[in-house]
Z-matrix of the N, CA and C atoms (Angstrom, degrees):
N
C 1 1.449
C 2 1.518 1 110.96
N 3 1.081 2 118.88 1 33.58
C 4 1.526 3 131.34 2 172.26
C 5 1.336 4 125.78 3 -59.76
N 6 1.751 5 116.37 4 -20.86
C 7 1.353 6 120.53 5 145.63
C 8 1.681 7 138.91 6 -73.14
N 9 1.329 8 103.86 7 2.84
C 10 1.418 9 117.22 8 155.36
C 11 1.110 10 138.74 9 -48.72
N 12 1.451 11 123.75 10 99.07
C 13 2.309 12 114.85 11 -158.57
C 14 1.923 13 86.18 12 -85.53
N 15 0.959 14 90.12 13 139.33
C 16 2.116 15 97.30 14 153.98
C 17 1.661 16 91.51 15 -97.68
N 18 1.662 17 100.85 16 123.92
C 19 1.403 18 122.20 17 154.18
C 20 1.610 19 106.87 18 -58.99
N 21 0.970 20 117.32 19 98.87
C 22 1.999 21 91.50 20 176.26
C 23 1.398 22 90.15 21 -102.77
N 24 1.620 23 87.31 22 130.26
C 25 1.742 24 103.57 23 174.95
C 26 2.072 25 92.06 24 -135.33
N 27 1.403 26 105.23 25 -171.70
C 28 1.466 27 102.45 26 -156.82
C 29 1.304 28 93.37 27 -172.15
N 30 1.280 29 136.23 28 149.05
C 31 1.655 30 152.23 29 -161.05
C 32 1.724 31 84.30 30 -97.51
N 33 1.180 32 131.65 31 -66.79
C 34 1.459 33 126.79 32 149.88
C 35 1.446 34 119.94 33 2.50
N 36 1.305 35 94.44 34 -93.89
C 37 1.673 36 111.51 35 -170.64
C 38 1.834 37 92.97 36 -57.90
N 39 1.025 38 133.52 37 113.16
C 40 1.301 39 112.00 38 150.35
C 41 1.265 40 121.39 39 -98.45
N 42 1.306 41 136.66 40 26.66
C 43 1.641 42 149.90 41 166.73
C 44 1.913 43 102.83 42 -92.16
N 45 1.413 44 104.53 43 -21.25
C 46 1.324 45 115.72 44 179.39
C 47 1.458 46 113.91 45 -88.87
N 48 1.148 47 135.77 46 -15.34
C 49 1.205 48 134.37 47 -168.11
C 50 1.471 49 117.07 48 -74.30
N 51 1.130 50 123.06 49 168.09
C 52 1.860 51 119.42 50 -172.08
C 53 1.460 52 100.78 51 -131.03
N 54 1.454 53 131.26 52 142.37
C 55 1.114 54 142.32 53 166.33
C 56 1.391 55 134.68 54 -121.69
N 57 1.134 56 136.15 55 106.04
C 58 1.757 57 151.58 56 -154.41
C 59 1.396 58 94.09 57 46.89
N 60 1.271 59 107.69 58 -154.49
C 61 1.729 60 108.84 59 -147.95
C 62 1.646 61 101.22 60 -105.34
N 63 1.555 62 115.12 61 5.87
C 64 1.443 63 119.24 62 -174.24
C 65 1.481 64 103.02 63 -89.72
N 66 1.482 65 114.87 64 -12.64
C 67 1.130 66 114.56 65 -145.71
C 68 1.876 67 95.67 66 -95.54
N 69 1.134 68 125.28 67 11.09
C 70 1.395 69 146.22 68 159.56
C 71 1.213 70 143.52 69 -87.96
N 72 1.372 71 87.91 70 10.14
C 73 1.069 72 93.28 71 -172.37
C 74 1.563 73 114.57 72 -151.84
N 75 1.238 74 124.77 73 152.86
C 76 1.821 75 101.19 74 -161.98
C 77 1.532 76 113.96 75 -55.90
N 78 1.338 77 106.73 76 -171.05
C 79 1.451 78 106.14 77 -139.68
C 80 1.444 79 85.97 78 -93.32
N 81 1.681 80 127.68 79 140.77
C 82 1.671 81 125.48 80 172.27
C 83 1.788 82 107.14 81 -66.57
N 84 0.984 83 97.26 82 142.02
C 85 1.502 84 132.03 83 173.67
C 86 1.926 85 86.70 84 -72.35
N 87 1.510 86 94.62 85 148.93
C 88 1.693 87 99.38 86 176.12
C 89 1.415 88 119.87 87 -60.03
N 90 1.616 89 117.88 88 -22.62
C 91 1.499 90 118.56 89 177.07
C 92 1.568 91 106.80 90 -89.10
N 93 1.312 92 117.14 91 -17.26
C 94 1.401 93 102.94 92 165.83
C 95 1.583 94 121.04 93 -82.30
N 96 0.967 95 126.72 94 5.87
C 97 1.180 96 143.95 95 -159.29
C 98 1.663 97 96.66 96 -110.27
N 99 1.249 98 108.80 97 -39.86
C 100 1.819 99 116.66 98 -152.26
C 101 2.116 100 78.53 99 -81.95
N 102 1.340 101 105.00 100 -50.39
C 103 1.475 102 103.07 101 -166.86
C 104 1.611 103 108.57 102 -65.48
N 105 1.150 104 114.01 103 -23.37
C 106 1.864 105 100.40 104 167.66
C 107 1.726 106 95.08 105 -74.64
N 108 1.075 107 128.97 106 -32.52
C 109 1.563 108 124.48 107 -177.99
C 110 1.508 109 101.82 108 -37.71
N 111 1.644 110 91.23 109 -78.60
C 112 1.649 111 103.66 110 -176.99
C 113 1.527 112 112.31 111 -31.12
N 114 1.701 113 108.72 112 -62.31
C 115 1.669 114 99.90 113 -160.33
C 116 1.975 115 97.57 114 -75.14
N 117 1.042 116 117.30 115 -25.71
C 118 1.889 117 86.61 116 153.04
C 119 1.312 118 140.75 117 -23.81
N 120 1.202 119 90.30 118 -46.34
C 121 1.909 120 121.69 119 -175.55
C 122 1.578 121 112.20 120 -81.49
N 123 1.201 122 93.95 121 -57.81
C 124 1.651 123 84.09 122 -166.46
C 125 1.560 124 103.78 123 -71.10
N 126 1.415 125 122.32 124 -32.91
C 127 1.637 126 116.79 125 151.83
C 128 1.704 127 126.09 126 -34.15
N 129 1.091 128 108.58 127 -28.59
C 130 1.263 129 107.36 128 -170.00
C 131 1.605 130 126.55 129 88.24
N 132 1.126 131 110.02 130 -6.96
C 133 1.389 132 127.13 131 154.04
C 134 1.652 133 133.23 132 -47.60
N 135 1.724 134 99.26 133 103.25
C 136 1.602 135 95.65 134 -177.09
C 137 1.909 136 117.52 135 -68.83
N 138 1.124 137 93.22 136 133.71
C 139 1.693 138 92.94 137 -169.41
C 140 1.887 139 102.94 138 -88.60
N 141 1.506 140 98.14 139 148.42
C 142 1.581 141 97.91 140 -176.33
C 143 1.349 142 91.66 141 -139.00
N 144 1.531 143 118.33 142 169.45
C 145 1.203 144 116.57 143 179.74
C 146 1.459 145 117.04 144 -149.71
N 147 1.824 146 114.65 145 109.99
C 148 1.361 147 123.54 146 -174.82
C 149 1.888 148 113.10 147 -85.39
N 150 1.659 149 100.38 148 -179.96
C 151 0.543 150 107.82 149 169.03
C 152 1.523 151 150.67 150 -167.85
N 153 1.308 152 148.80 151 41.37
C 154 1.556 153 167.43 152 -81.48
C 155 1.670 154 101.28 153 -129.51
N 156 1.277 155 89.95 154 157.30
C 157 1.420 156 118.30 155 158.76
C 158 1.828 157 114.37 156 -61.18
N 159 1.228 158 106.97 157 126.95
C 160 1.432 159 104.10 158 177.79
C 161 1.780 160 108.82 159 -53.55
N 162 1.004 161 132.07 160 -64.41
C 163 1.105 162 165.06 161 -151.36
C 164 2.220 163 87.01 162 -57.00
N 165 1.471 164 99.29 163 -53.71
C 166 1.354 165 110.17 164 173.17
C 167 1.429 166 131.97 165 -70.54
N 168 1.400 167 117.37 166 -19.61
C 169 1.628 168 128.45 167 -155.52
C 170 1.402 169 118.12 168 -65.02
N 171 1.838 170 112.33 169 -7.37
C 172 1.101 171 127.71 170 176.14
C 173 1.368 172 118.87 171 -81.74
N 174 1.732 173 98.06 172 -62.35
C 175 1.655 174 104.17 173 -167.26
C 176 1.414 175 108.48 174 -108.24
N 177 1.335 176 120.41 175 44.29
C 178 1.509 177 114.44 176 -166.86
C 179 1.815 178 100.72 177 -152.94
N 180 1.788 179 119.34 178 134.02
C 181 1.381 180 95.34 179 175.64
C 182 1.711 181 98.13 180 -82.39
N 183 1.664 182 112.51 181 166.59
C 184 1.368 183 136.94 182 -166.84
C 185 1.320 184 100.57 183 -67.60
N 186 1.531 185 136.67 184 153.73
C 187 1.194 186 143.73 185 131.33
C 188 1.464 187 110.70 186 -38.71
N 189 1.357 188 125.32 187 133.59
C 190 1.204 189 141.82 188 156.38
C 191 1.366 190 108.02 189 -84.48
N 192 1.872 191 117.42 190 131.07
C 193 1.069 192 125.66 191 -160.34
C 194 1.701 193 99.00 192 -106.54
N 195 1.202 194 138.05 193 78.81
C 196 1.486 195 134.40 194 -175.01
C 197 1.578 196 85.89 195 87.94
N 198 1.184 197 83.45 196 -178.44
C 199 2.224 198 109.91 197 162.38
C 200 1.239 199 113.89 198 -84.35
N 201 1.611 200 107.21 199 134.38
C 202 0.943 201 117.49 200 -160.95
C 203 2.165 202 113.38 201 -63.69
N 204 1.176 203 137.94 202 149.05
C 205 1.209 204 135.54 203 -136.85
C 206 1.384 205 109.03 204 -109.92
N 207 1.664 206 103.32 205 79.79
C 208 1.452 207 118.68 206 -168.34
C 209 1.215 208 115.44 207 -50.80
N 210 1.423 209 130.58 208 123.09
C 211 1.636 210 119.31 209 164.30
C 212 1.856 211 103.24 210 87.17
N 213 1.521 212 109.67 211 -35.79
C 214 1.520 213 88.39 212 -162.54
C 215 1.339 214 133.09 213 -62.77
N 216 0.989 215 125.61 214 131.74
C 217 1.763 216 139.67 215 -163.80
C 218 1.487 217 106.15 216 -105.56
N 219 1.323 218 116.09 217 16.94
C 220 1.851 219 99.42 218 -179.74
C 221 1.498 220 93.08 219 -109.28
N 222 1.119 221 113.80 220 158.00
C 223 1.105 222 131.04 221 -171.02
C 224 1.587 223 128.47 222 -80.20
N 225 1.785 224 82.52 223 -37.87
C 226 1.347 225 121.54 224 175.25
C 227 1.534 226 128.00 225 -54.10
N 228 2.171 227 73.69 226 -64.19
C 229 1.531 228 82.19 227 -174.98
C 230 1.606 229 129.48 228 -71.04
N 231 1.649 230 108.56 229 -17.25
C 232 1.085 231 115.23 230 176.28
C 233 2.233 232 109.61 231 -89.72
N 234 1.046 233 116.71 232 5.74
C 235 1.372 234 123.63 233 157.14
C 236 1.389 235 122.97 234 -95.44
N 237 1.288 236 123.80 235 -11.54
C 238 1.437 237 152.31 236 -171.25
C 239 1.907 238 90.34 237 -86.65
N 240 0.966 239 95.63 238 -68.46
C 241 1.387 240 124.50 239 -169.16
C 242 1.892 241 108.27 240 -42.85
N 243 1.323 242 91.08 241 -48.79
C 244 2.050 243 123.20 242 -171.39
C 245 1.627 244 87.11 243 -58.03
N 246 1.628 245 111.52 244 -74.17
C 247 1.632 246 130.05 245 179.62
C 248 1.129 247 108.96 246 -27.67
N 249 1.825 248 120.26 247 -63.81
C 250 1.294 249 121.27 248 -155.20
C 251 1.425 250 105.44 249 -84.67
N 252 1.354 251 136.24 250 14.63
C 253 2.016 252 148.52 251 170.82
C 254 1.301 253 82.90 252 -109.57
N 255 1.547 254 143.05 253 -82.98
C 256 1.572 255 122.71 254 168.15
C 257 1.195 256 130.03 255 -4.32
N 258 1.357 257 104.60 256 -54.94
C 259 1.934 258 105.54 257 178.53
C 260 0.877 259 112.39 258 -82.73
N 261 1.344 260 132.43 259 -46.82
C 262 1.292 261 122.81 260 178.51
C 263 1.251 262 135.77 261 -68.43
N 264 1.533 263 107.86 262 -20.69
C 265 1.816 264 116.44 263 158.52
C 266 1.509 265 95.17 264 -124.65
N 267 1.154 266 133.00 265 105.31
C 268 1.325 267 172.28 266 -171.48
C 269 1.564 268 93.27 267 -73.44
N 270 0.950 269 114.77 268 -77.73
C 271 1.909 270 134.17 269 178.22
C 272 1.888 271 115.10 270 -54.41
N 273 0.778 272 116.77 271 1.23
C 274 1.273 273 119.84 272 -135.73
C 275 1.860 274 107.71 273 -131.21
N 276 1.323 275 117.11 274 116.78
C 277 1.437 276 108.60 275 -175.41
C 278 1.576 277 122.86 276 -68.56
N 279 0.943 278 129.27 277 138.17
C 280 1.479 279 127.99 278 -164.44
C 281 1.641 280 110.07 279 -133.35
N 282 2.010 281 104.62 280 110.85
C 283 0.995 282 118.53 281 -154.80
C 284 1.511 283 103.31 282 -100.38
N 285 1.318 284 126.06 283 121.84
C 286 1.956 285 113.15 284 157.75
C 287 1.433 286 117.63 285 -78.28
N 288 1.241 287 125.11 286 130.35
C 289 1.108 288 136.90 287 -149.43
C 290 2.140 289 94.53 288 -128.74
N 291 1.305 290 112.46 289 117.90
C 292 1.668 291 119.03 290 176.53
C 293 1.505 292 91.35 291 -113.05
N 294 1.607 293 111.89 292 121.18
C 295 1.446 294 115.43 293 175.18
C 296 1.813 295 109.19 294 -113.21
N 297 1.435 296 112.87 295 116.92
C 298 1.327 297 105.41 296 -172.75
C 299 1.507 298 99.00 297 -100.87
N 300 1.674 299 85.01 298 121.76
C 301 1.616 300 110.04 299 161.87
C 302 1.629 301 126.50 300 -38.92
N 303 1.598 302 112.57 301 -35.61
C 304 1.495 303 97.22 302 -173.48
C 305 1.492 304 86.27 303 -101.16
N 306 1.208 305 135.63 304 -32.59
C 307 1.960 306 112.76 305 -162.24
C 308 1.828 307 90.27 306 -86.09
N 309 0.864 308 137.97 307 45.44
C 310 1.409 309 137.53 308 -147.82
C 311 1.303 310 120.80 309 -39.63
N 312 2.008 311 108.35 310 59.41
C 313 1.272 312 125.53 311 165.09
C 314 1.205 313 135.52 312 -121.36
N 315 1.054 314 141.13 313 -144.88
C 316 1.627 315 128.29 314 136.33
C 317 1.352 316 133.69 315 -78.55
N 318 0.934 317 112.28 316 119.62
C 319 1.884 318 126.15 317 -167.58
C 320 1.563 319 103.56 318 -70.93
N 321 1.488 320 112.43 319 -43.90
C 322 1.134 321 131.15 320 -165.41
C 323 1.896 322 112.31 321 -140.93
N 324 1.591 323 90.00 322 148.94
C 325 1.648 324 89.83 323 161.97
C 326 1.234 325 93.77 324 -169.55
N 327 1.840 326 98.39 325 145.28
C 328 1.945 327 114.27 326 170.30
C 329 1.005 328 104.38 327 -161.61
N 330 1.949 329 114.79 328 140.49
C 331 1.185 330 131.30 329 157.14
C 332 1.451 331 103.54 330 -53.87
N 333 1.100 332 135.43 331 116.27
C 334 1.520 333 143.36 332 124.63
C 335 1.092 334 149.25 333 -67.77
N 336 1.199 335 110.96 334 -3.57
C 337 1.493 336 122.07 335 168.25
C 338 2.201 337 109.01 336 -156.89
N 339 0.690 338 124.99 337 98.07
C 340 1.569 339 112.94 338 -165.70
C 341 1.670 340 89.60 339 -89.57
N 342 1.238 341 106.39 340 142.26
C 343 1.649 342 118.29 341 -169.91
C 344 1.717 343 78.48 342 -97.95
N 345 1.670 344 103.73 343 -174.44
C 346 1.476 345 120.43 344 -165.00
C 347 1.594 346 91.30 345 -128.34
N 348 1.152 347 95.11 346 146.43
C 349 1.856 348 116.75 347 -175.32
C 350 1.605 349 112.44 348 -75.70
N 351 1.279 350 101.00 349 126.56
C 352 1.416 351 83.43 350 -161.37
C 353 1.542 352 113.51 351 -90.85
């Protein structure tokens, strides 16, 4: 198993740290990003959108960005949505969150925007 990388990340380093399983992998391009949108949706998964302090993303639960976005199926509006918690906490990591109604957990989760440590 000599092709095995060690991520080295560190409670320290917080520029080093990794988040859900996207976070391994280089960073998505905006259309890769839009297509986990979609399969949110066509899952049936209501999308919500958090949001934390880098420094916090470990030992702290996330800010909830509005209510979470019952039913919505646009693609748009829930990427619209991601942007406008981006702008408004600038610094600040910004998570998409797919909550499935029947396993009544999270279906899904991704950093989408990782804010910078201040």
């Amino acid at each position: 198993m000599s092709d095995m990388q060690d991520y080295r990340s560190s409670l320290e380093d917080v520029n080093s740290r990794k988040f859900e399983t996207f976070s391994y992998l280089p960073p998505m391009e905006p259309e890769g990003i839009r297509k986990q949108v979609e399969y949110l949706v066509r899952k049936g998964w209501n999308p919500a959108i958090e949001h934390t302090e880098p420094e916090n993303a470990f030992d702290h639960y996330w800010y909830m960005w509005k209510l979470p976005m019952f039913g919505e199926t646009d693609a748009d509006r829930i990427l619209e949505e991601a942007a406008a918690c981006h702008k408004a906490h600038p610094n600040n990591h910004v998570r998409l969150v797919g909550y499935d109604n029947y396993a009544q957990s999270q279906g899904a989760a991704m950093v989408i925007y990782r804010g910078k440590p201040v």
